[in-house]
C-alpha positions as CSV (number, residue, x, y, z in Angstrom):
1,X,-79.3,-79.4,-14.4
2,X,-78.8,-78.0,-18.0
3,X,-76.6,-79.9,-20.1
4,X,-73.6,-77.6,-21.7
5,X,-73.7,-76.2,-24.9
6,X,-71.0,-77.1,-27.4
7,X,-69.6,-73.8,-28.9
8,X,-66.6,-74.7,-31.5
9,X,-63.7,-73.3,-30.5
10,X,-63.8,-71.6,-34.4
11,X,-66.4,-69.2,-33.7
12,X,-66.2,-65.7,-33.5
13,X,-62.6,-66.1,-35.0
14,X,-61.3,-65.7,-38.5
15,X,-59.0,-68.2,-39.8
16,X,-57.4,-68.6,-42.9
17,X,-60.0,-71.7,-43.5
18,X,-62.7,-70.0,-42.3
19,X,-61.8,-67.0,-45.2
20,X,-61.5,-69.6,-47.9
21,X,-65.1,-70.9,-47.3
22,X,-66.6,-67.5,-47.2
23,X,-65.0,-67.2,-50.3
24,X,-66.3,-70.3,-51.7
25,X,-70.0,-69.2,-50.2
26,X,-70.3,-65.8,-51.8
27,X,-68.7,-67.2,-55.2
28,X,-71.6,-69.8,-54.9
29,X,-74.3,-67.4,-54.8
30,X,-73.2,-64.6,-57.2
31,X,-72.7,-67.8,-59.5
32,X,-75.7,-69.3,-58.7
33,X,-77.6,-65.7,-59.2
34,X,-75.5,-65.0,-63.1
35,X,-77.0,-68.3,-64.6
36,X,-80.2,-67.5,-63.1
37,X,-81.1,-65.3,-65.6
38,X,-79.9,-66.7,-69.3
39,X,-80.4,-63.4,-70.9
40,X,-77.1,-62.4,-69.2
41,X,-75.0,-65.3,-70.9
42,X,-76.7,-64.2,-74.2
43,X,-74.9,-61.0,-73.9
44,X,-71.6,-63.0,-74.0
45,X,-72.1,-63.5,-77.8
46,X,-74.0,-59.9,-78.6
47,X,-72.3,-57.2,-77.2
48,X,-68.7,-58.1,-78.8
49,X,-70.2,-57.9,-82.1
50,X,-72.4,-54.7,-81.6
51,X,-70.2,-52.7,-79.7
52,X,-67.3,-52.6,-81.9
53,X,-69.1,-52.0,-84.9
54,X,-69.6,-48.5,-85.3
55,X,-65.8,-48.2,-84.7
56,X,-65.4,-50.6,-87.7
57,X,-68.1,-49.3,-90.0
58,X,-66.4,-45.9,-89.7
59,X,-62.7,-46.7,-90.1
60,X,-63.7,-48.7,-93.1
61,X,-65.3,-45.7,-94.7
62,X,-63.0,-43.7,-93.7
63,X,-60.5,-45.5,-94.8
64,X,-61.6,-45.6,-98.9
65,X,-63.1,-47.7,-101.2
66,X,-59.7,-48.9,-102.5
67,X,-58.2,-48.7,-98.9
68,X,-56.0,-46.2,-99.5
69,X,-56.2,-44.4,-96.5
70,X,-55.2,-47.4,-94.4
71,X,-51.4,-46.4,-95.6
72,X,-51.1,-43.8,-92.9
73,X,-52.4,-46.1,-90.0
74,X,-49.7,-49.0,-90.8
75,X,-47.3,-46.1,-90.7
76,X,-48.4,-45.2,-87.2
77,X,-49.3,-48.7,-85.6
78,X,-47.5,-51.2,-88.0
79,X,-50.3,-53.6,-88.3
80,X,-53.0,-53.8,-91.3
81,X,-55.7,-55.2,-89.7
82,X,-57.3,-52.4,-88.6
83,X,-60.6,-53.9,-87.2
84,X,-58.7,-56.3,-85.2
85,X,-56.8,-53.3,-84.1
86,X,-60.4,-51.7,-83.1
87,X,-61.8,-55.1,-81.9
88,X,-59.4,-55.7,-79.8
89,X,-59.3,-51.8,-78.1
90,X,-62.8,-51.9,-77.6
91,X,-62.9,-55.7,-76.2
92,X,-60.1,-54.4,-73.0
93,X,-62.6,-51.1,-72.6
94,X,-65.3,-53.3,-72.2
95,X,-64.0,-55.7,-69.5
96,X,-62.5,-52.8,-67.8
97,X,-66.0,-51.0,-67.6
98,X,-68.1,-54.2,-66.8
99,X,-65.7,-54.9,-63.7
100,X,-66.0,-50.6,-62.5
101,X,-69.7,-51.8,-62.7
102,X,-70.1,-55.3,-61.2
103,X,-67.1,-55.5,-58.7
104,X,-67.3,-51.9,-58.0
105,X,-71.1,-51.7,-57.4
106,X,-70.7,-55.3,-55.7
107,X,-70.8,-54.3,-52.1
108,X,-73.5,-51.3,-52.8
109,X,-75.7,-53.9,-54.4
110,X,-75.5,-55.9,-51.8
111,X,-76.3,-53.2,-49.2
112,X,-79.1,-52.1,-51.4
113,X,-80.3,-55.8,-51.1
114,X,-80.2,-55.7,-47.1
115,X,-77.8,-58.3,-46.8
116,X,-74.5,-56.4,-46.4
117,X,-74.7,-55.2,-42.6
118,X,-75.8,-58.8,-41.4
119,X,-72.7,-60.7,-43.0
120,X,-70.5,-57.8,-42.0
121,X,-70.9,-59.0,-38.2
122,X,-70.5,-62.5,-38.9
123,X,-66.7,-63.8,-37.9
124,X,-65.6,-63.9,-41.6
125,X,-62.6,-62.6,-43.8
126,X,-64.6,-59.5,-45.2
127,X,-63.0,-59.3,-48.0
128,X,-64.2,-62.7,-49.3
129,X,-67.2,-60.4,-50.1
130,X,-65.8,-58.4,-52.6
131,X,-63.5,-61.2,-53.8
132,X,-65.7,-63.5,-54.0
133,X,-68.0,-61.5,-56.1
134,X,-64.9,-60.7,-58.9
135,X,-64.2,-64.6,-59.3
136,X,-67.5,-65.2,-61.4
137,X,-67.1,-61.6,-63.3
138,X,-64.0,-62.9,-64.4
139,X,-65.1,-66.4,-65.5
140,X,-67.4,-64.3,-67.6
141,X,-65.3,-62.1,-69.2
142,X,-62.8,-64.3,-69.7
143,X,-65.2,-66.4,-71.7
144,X,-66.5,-63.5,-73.7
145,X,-62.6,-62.5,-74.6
146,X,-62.7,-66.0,-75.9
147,X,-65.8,-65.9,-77.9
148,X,-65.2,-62.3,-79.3
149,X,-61.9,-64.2,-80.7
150,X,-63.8,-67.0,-82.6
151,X,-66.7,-64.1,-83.6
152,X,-63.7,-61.9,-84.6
153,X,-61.9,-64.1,-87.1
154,X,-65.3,-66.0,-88.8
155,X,-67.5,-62.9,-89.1
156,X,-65.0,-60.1,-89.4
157,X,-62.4,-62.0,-90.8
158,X,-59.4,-60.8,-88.8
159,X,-56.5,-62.6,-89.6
160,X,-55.0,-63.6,-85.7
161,X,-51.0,-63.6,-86.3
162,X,-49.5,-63.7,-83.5
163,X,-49.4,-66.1,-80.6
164,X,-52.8,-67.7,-78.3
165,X,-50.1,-68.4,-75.5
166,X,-48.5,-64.8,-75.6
167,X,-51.9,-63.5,-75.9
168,X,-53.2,-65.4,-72.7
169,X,-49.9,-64.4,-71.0
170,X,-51.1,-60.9,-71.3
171,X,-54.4,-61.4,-70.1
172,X,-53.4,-63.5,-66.9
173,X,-51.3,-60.3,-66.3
174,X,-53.6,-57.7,-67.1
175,X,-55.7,-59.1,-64.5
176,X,-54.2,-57.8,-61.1
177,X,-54.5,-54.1,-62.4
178,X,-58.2,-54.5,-63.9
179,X,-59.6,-55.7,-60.6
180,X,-57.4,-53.9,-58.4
181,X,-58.2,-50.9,-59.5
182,X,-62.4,-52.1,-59.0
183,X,-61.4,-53.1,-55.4
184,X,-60.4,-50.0,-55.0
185,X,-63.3,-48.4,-56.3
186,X,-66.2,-50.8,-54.8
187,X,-64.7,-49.7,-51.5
188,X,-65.3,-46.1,-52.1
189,X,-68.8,-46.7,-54.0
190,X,-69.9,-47.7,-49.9
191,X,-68.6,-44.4,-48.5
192,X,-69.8,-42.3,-51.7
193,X,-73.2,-44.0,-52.3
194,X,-73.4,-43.2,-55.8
195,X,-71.1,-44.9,-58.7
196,X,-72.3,-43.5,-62.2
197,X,-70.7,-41.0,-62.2
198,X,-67.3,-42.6,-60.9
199,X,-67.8,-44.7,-63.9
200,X,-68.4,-42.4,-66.5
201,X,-65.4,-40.8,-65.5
202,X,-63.4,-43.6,-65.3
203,X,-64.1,-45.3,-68.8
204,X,-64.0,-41.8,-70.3
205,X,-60.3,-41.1,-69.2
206,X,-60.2,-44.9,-70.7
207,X,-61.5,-44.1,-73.7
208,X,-59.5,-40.7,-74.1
209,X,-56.4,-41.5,-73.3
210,X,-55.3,-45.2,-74.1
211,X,-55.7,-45.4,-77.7
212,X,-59.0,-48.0,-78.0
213,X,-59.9,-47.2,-81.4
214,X,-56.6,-45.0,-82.6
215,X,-53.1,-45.2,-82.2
216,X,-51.9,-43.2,-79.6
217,X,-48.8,-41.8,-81.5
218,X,-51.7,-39.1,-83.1
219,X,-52.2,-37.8,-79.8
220,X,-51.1,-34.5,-78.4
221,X,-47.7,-35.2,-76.6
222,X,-49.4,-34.1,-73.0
223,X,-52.1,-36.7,-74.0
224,X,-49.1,-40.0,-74.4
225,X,-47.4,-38.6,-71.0
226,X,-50.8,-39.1,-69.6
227,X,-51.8,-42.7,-71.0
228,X,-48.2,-43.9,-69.9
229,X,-49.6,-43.9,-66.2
230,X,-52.6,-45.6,-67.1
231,X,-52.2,-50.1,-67.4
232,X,-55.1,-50.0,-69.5
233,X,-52.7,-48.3,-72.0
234,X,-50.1,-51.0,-71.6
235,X,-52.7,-53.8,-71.7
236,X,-54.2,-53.0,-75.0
237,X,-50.9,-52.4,-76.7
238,X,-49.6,-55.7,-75.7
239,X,-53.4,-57.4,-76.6
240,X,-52.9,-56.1,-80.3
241,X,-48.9,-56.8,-80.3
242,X,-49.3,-60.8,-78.9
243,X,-52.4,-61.3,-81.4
244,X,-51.9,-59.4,-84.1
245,X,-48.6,-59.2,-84.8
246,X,-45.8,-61.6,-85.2
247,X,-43.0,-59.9,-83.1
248,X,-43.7,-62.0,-80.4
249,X,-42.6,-62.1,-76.9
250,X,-39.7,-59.0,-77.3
251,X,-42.7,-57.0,-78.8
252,X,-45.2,-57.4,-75.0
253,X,-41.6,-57.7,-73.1
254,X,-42.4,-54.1,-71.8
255,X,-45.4,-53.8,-71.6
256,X,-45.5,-57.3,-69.1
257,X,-42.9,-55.4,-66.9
258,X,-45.4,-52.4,-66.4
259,X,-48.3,-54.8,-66.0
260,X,-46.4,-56.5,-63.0
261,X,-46.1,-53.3,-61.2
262,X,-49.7,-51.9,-61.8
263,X,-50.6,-54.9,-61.1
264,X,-49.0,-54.9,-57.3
265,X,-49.7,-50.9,-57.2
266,X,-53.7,-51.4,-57.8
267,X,-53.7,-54.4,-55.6
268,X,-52.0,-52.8,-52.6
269,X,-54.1,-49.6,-53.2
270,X,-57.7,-51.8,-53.7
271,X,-56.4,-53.8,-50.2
272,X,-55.6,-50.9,-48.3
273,X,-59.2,-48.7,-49.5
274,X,-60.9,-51.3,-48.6
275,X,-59.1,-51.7,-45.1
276,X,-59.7,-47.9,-44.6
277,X,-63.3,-48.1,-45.6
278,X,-63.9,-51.1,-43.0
279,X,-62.4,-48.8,-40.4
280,X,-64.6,-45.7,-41.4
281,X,-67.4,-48.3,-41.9
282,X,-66.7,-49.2,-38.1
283,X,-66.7,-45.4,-37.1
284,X,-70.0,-44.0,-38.7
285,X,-72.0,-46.8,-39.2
286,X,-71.5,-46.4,-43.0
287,X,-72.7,-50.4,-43.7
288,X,-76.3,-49.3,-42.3
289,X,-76.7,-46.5,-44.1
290,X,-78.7,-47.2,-46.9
């Protein structure tokens, strides 16, 4: 007579323990893959010196050999340090365009590596796959938001006013909005196949509209009501106010309220994409389909 098979009672459900070590799993193995390759953590300590640059360069020619010209941007932004202003703008452009293209290509890498339609019929919480993948992203860019300070003030000399605490409070905030808004666009990425362009377009309006390397107050009026509904607007205005500037927390007070609800709007919106594109995925077979 065959002997039973024990089958845990656990399987083929999802339960809130189950979720938390799919989680754990997939942040494992995207860790395990980043410090596979040391060139990547190289770039932590490159790219936040070569990117900004040409920004700086130019403003400081711009600007005249006597500095002259650097009258007219304290009148518009209130600060003097204008590559910290810069540094700063282009530091928040990059970590918003290295999540649209690590979380938001996350689940089309990993259909492009085969792996994707197998773990999508295991009895897990599917979303640990895109979450999971954002965790180590974050460690890294939080890191290279730390560097880029310490490169900032010893090579550049910027001259960091304000406060480290206010500053981190903004960051911690900024973070629902930056990765909601690449949950959102990972789940689409699946249905559309194709994300370069979505990028481009993305860090474009980015670049346009929410002041990285200018103040916004020499924009077109249309151009200001249009970076008002973007938080990337909001989260490099309060970056330069909490760092730069000594008005402390009255001078990020607003911008911290309109953080808090991107924040829960980009969240909900990444959440329910992604719960529309497992139903679609469900439908058509959209997982296979390379």
């Amino acid at each position: 007579m065959r002997s039973a098979t024990f089958v845990p009672a656990s399987l083929g459900h999802t339960t809130p323990l189950n979720g938390l070590r799919a989680l754990w799993a997939v942040v494992r193995r995207e860790w395990m893959i980043f410090i596979r390759y040391p060139s990547w953590v190289v770039s932590l300590f490159i790219w936040p010196i070569i990117f900004p640059m040409g920004y700086i360069l130019t403003a400081r020619a711009l600007s005249g050999v006597d500095g002259s010209g650097l009258a007219q941007f304290k009148l518009n932004t209130g600060l003097t340090e204008y590559v910290g202003y810069m540094a700063v703008g282009t530091m928040i452009w990059m970590w918003q365009n290295v999540v649209l293209w690590n979380v938001g290509g996350a689940l089309r890498n990993e259909q492009m590596r085969g792996t994707l339609e197998s773990n999508w019929l295991s009895p897990t919480w599917r979303f640990a796959y895109l979450l999971g993948a954002s965790v180590p992203q974050l460690v890294s860019m939080l890191s290279m938001l730390a560097v880029s300070g310490f490169e900032y003030a010893f090579i550049f000399g910027v001259k960091f006013n304000g406060s480290l605490w206010l500053t981190m409070l903004v960051v911690l905030a900024a973070i629902p909005s930056v990765y909601g808004l690449g949950f959102a666009f990972a789940s689409l990425v699946i249905t559309m196949k194709e994300s370069n362009a979505f990028v481009f377009l993305v860090r474009g309006i980015v670049m346009v509209f929410c002041g990285v390397t200018y103040p916004l107050a020499i924009q077109p009026q249309w151009m200001q009501n249009v970076a008002e509904w973007l938080p990337q607007t909001y989260i490099i205005h309060a970056v330069r106010s909490a760092a730069l500037s000594t008005e402390g927390f009255q001078g990020i007070a607003y911008d911290l309220q309109m953080l808090l609800i991107f924040g829960v709007f980009w969240l909900t919106l990444g959440m329910l994409v992604f719960a529309w594109m497992e139903r679609r995925a469900r439908q058509t077979g959209a997982i296979g389909q390379y």
